[in-house]
C-alpha positions as CSV (number, residue, x, y, z in Angstrom):
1,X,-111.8,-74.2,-8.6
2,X,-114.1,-71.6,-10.2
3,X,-114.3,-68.0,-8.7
4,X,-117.5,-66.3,-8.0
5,X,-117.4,-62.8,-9.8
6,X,-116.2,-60.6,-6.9
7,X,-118.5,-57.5,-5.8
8,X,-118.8,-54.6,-7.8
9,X,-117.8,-52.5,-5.1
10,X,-114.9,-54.1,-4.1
11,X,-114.2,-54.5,-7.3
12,X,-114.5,-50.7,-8.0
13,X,-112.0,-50.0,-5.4
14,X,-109.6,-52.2,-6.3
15,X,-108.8,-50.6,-9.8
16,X,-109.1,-47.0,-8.0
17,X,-106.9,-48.3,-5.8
18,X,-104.4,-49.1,-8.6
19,X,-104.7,-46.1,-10.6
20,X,-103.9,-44.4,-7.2
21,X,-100.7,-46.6,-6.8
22,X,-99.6,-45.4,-10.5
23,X,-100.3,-41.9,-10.1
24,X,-97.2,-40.7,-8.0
25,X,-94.9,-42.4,-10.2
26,X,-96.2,-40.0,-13.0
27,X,-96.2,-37.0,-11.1
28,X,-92.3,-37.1,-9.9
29,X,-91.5,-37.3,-13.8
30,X,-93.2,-34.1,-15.0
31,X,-92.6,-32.3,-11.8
32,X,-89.1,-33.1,-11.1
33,X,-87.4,-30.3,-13.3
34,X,-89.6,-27.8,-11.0
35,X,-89.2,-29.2,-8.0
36,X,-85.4,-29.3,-8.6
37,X,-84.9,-25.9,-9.7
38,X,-87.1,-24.4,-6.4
39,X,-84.5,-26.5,-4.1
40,X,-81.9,-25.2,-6.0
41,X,-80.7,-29.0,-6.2
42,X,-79.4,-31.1,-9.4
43,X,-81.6,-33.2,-11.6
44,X,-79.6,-36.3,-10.1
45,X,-81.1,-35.4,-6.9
46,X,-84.6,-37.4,-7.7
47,X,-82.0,-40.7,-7.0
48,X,-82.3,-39.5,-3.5
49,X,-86.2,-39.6,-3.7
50,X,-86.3,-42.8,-5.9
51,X,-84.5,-44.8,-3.2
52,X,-86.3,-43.5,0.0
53,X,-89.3,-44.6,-1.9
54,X,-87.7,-47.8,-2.4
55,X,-87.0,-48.5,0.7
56,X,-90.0,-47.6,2.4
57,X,-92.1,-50.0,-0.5
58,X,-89.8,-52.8,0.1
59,X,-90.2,-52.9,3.7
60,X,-93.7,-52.7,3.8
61,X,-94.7,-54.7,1.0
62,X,-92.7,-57.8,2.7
63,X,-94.4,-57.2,6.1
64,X,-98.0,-56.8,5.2
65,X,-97.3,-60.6,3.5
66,X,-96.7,-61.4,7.6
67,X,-99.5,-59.0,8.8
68,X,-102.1,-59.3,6.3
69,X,-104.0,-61.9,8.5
70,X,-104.1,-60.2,12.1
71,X,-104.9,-56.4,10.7
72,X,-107.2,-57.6,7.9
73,X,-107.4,-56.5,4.9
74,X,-109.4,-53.6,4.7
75,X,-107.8,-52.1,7.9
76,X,-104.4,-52.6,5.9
77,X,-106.0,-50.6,2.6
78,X,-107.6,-48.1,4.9
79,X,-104.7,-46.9,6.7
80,X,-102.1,-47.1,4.3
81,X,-104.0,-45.0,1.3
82,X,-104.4,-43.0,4.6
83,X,-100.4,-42.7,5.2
84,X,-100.0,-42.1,1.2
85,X,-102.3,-39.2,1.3
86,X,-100.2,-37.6,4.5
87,X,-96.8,-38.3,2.6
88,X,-98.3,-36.6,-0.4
89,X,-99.5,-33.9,1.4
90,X,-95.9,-33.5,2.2
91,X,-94.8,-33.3,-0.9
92,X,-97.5,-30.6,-1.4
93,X,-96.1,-28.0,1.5
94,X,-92.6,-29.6,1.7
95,X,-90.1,-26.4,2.6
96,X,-86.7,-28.7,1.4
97,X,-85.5,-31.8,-0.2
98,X,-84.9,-33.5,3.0
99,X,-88.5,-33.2,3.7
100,X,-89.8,-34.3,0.1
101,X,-86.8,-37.5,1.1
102,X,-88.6,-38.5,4.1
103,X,-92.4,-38.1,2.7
104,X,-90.6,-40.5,-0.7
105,X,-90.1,-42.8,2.2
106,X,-93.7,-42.7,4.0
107,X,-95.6,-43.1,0.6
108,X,-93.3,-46.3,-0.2
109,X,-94.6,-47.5,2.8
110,X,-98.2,-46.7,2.2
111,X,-97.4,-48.1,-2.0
112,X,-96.1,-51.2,-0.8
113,X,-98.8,-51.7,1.8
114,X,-101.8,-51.2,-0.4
115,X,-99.9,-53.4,-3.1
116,X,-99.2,-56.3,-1.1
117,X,-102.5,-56.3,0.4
118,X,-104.6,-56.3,-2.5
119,X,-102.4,-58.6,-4.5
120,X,-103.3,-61.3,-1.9
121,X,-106.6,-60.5,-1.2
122,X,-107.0,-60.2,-5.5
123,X,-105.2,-64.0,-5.5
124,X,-108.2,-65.3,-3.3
125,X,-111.2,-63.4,-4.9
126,X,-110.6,-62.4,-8.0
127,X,-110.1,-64.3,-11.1
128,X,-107.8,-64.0,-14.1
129,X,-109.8,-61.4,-15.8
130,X,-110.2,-58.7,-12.8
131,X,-106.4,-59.6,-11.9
132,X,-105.3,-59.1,-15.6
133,X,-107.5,-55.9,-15.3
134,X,-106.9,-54.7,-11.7
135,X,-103.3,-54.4,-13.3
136,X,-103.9,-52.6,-16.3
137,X,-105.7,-49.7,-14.2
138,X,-101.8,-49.2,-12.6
139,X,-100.7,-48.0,-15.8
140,X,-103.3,-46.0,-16.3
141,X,-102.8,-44.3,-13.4
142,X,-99.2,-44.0,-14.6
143,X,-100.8,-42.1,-17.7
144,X,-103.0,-40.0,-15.7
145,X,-100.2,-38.7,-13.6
146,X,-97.7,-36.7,-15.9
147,X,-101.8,-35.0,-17.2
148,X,-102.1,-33.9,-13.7
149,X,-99.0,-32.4,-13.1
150,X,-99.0,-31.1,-16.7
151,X,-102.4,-29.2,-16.4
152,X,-101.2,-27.7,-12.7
153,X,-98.2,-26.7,-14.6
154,X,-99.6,-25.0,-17.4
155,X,-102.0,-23.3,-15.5
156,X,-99.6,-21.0,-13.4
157,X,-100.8,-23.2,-10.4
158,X,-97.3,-24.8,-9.9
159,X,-96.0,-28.6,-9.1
160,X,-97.2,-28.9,-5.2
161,X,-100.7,-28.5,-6.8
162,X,-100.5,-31.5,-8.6
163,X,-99.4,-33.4,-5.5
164,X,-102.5,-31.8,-3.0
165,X,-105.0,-32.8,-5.9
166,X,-103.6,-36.3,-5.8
167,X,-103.8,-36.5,-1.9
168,X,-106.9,-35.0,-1.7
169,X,-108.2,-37.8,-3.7
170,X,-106.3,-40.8,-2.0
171,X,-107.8,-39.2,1.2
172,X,-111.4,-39.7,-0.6
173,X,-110.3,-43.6,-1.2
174,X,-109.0,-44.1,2.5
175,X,-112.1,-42.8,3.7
176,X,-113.8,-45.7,1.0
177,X,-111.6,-48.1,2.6
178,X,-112.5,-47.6,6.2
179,X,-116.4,-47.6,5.4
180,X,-116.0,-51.1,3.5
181,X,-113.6,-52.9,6.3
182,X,-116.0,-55.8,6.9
183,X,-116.8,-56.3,3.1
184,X,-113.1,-56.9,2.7
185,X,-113.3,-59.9,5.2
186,X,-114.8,-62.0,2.6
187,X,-112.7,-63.6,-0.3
188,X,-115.3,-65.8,-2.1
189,X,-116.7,-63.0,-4.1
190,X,-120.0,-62.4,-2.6
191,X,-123.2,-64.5,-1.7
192,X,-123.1,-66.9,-4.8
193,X,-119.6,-68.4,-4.7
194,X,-119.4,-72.4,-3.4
195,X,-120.2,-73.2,-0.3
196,X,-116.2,-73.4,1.3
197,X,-114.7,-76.2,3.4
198,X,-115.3,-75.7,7.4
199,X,-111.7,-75.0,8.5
200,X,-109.7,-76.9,10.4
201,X,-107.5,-76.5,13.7
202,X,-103.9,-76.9,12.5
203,X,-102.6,-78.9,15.8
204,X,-105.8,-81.8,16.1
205,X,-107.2,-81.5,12.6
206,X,-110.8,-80.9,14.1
207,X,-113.0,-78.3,11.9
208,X,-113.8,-75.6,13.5
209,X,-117.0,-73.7,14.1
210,X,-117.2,-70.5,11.7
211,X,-118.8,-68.4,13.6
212,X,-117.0,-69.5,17.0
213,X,-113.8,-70.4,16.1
214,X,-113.7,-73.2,18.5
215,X,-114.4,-76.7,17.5
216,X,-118.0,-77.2,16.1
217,X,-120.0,-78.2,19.0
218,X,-118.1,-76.4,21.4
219,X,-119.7,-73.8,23.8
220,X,-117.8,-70.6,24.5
221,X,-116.4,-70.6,28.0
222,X,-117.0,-74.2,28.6
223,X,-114.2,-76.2,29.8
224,X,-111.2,-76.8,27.6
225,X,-107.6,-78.1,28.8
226,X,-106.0,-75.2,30.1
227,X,-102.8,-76.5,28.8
228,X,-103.9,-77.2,25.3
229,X,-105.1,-74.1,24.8
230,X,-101.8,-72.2,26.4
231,X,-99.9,-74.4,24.3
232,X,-102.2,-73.6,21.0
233,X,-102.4,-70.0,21.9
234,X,-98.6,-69.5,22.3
235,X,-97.6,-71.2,19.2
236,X,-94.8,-69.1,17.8
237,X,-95.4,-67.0,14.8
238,X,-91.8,-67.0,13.8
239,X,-92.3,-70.8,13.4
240,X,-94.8,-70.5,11.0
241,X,-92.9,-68.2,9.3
242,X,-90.0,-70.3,9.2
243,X,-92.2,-73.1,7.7
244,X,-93.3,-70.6,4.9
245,X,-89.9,-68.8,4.3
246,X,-88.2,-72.9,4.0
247,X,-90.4,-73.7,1.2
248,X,-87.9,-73.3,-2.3
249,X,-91.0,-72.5,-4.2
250,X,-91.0,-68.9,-2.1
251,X,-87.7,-68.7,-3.6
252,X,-88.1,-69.1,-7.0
253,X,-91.4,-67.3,-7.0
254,X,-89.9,-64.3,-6.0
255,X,-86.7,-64.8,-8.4
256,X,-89.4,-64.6,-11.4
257,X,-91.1,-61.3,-9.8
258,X,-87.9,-59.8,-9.7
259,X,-86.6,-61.2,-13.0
260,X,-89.8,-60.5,-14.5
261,X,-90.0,-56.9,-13.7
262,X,-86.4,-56.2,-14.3
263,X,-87.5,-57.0,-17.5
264,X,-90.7,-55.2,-17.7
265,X,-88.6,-51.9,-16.5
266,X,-85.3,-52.6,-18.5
267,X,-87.0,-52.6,-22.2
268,X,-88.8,-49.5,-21.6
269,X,-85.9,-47.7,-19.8
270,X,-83.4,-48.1,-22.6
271,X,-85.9,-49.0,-25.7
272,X,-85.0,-45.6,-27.0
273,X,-81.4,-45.4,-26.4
274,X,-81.3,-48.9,-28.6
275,X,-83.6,-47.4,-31.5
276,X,-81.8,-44.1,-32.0
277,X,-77.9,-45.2,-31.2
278,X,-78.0,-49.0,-31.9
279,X,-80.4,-48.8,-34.7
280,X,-80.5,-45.1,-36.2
281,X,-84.1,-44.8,-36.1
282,X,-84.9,-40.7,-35.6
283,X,-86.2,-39.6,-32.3
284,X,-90.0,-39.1,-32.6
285,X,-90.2,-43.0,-34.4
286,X,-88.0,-44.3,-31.2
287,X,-90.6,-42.2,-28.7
288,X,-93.9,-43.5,-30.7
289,X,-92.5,-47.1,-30.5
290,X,-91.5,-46.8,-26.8
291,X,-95.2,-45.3,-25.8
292,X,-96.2,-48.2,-28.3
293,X,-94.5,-51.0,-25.7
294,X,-96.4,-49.4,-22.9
295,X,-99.4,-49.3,-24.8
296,X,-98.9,-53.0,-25.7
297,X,-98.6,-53.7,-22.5
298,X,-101.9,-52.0,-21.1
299,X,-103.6,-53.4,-24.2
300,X,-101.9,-57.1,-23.3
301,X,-103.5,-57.1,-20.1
302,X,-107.2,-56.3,-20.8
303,X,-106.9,-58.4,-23.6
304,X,-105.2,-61.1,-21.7
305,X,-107.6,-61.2,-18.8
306,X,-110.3,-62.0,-20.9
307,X,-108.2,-64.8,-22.7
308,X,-106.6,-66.7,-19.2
309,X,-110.1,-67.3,-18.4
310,X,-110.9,-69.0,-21.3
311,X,-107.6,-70.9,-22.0
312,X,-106.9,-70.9,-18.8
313,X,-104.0,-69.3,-16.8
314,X,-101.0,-71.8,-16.7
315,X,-101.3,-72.5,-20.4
316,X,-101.5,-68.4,-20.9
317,X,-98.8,-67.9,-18.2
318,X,-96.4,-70.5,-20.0
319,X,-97.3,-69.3,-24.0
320,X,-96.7,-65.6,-22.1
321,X,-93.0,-67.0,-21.2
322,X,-92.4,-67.8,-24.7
323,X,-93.5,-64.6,-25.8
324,X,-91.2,-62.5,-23.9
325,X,-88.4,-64.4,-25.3
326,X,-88.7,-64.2,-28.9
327,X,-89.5,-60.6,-28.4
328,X,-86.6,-60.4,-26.9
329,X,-84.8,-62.2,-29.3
330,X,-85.9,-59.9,-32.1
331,X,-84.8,-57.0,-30.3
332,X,-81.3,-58.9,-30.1
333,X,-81.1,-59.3,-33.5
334,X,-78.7,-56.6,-35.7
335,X,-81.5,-56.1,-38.0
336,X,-83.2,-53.1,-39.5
337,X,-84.7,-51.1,-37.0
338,X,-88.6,-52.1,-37.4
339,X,-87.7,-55.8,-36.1
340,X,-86.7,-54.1,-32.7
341,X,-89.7,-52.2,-33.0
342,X,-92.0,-55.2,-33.1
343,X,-89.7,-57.1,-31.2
344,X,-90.6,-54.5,-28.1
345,X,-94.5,-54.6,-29.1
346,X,-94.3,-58.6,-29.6
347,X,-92.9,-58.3,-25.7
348,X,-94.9,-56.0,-24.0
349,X,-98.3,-58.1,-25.1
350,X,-96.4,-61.3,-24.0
351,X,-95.8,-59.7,-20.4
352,X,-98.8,-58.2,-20.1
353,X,-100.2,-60.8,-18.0
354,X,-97.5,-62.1,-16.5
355,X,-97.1,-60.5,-12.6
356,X,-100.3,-60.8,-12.3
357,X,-101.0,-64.4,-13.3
358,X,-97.8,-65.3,-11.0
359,X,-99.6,-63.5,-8.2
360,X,-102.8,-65.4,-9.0
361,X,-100.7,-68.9,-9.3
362,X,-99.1,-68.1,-5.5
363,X,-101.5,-70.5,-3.4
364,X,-101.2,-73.3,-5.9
365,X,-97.4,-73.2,-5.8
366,X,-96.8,-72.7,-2.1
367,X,-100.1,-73.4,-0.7
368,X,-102.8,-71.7,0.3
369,X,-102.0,-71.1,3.8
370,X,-98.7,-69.9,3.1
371,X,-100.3,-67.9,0.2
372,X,-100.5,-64.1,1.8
373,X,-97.4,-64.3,3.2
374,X,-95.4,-65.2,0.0
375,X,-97.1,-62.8,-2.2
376,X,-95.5,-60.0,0.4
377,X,-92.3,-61.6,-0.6
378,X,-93.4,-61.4,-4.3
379,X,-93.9,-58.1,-3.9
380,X,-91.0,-56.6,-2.4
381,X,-88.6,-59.1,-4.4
382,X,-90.3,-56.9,-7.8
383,X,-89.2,-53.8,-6.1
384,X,-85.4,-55.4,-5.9
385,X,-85.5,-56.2,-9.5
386,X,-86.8,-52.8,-10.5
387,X,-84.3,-51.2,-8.5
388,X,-80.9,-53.1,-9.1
389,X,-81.2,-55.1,-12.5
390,X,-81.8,-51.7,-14.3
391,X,-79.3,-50.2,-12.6
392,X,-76.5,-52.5,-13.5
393,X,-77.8,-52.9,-16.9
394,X,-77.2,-49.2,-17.0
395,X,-73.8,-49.6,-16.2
396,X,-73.1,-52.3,-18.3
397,X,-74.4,-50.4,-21.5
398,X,-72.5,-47.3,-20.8
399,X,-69.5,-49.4,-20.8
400,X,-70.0,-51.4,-23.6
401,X,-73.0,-50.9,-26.3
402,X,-76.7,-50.1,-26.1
403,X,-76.8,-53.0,-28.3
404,X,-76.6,-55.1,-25.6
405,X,-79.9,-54.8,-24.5
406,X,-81.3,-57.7,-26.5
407,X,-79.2,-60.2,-25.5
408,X,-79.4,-59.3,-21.6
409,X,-82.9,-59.0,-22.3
410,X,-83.0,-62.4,-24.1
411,X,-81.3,-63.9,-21.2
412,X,-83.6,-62.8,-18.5
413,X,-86.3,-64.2,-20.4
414,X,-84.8,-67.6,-20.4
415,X,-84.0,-67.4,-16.8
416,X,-87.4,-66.5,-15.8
417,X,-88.9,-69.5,-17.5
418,X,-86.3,-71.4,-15.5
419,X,-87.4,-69.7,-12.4
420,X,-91.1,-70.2,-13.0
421,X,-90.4,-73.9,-13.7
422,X,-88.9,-74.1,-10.8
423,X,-91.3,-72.6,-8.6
424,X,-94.3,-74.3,-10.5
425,X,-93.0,-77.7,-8.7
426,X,-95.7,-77.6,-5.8
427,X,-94.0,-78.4,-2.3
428,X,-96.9,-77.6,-0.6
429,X,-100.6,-78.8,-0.7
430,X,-102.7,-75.8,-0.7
431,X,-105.1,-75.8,2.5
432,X,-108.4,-75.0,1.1
């Protein structure tokens, strides 16, 4: 089914809100060698502040999939850009590290929030293109960041500078959120999408009256059975979560999130150890073709978004599969160093639109009403596989070879098409 194009407004926020959500990650990067020598506390410290951030995105990402429909979604976007723009406050006027540790906890909790939210809401109302795009504006607020800190640097103004200009304007975006909270209400992209289904009540199967929510025909505060209505009001939420949480397509969705961004965050963590040990490549060439994966990818997905809507995404989302495994076959390969090169460009265009065509695909895989729920789950099983897959294969290169990255990169690929196989097989018939 065809998506009306979304409004421009909500539209506009959506990538603000993205850019937002990649801005603290570059801020830590550039200001973490000041921030560490004020403390007096060792550049491993930032561990510390990586996994209360963690933590605190995990957590909420997952439970905003289970609370998306009682807050709604603008009162979810609202308030946590809100509690990001308090926890970067504190990193603006925090006194010690345990301080700048607990506010890395509160803005994973705001992150995760604002990612889970408007990853479901952006699987309902936006198509392919704005979902390719609303992606894209992450890493360039990723690039923004370390420009930010750098200017507040090199202008004597000092690292919690950079942190109060970047509250100050996720305060200006909260306070956007709260004045659109009814606009967000709407996922069908405004007055011109297709007239929708009247929906249904999930015990009798009767539709129900929009405007009422009652059965159509029925008049508020008439008589209804007392018990029926006990018995409809009372129906456990832990049930329905059960029904979500046994479907095996939630499963292997959230394998391919994780496997996919373990990916995503492996090549460009150790793409420069493998060009300049493992294939002798001098420095600058290794950091030109590291910015050139990144670039690849941002370039991938505005590209991309343009291209799914076209093609059409599951033919896009399986050739984008493929793609990430011969790039990362030619990084595998003991070749000259220029064949890893492309292989990392050849794979950062392949996965360019990959997380957020899976988060686009949810409803059709799991159903619809299962559909905000699952993309929580998504979204907090990406935050595992950031976290623990780069880890280990951190550990596992130290140990051995840098040169290993290929083939461990090579075998994730071929385990997420597995994975996305396997969750492709419907269990569950989207409720429109």
């Amino acid at each position: 089914m065809s998506v009306a194009p979304p409004r421009p407004a909500l539209l506009l926020l959506a990538y603000l809100a993205f850019v937002s959500l990649g801005l603290p990650d570059g801020l830590l990067g550039v200001g973490w060698p000041s921030i560490s020598a004020e403390f007096g506390v060792p550049t491993a410290a930032v561990g510390l502040v990586l996994t209360a951030g963690t933590i605190g995105y995990l957590t909420s990402s997952v439970l905003a999939g289970f609370t998306l429909a009682r807050l709604g979604v603008g009162r979810l976007l609202a308030g946590s850009t809100l509690l990001a723009s308090l926890a970067l406050t504190g990193y603006a006027t925090a006194p010690a590290l345990t301080v700048l540790i607990c506010c890395a906890l509160v803005l994973g909790l705001g992150s995760g929030a604002i990612d889970s939210g408007l990853n479901a809401y952006a699987a309902g109302a936006f198509g392919a293109r704005h979902m390719n795009w609303m992606h894209a504006f992450f890493g360039l607020g990723v690039a923004i960041g370390p420009l930010v800190m750098t200017a507040m640097l090199s202008t004597g103004a000092g690292w919690r500078w950079g942190y109060a200009v970047t509250a100050a304007a996720q305060l200006v975006l909260a306070t956007a959120f709260a004045l659109t909270v009814s606009a967000w209400r709407d996922r069908t992209g405004g007055p011109t999408s297709p007239k929708r289904a009247a929906p249904a009540d999930h015990t009798t199967g009767a539709p129900l009256d929009d405007t009422t929510g009652g059965p159509v025909g029925h008049v508020p505060g008439g008589p209804v059975d007392d018990a029926a209505a006990r018995a409809g009001a009372r129906e456990p939420a832990a049930m329905r979560i059960a029904e979500t949480l046994r479907l095996p397509a939630v499963w292997f969705g959230a394998l391919a999130f994780a496997i996919y961004v373990a990916i995503e965050v492996s090549a460009g963590l150790y793409a420069f150890l493998l060009l300049t040990e493992g294939r002798g490549l001098p420095a600058t060439v290794a950091g030109l073709s590291v910015s050139g994966y990144w670039g690849s990818l941002f370039v991938g997905r505005v590209v991309q978004g343009l291209v799914a809507e076209r093609l059409g995404t599951d033919r896009v989302l399986r050739g984008s599969l493929l793609g990430m495994t011969a790039g990362a076959v030619l990084i595998a390969l003991p070749a000259p160093g220029w064949v890893s090169v492309a292989g990392l460009v050849v794979l950062g265009f392949a996965a360019a639109p990959v997380f957020p065509l899976l988060t686009l695909t949810t409803a059709e895989r799991v159903g619809r009403q299962h559909a905000d729920r699952v993309i929580g789950v998504q979204i907090g099983a990406a935050g595992i596989g950031a976290a623990l897959i780069p880890a280990g294969l951190g550990v596992l290169l130290g140990d051995t070879s840098v040169r290993l990255l290929g083939p461990v990169l090579t075998v994730l690929a071929v385990a997420l098409l597995v994975a996305h196989a396997a969750a492709a097989r419907r269990t569950a018939a989207p409720a429109d």
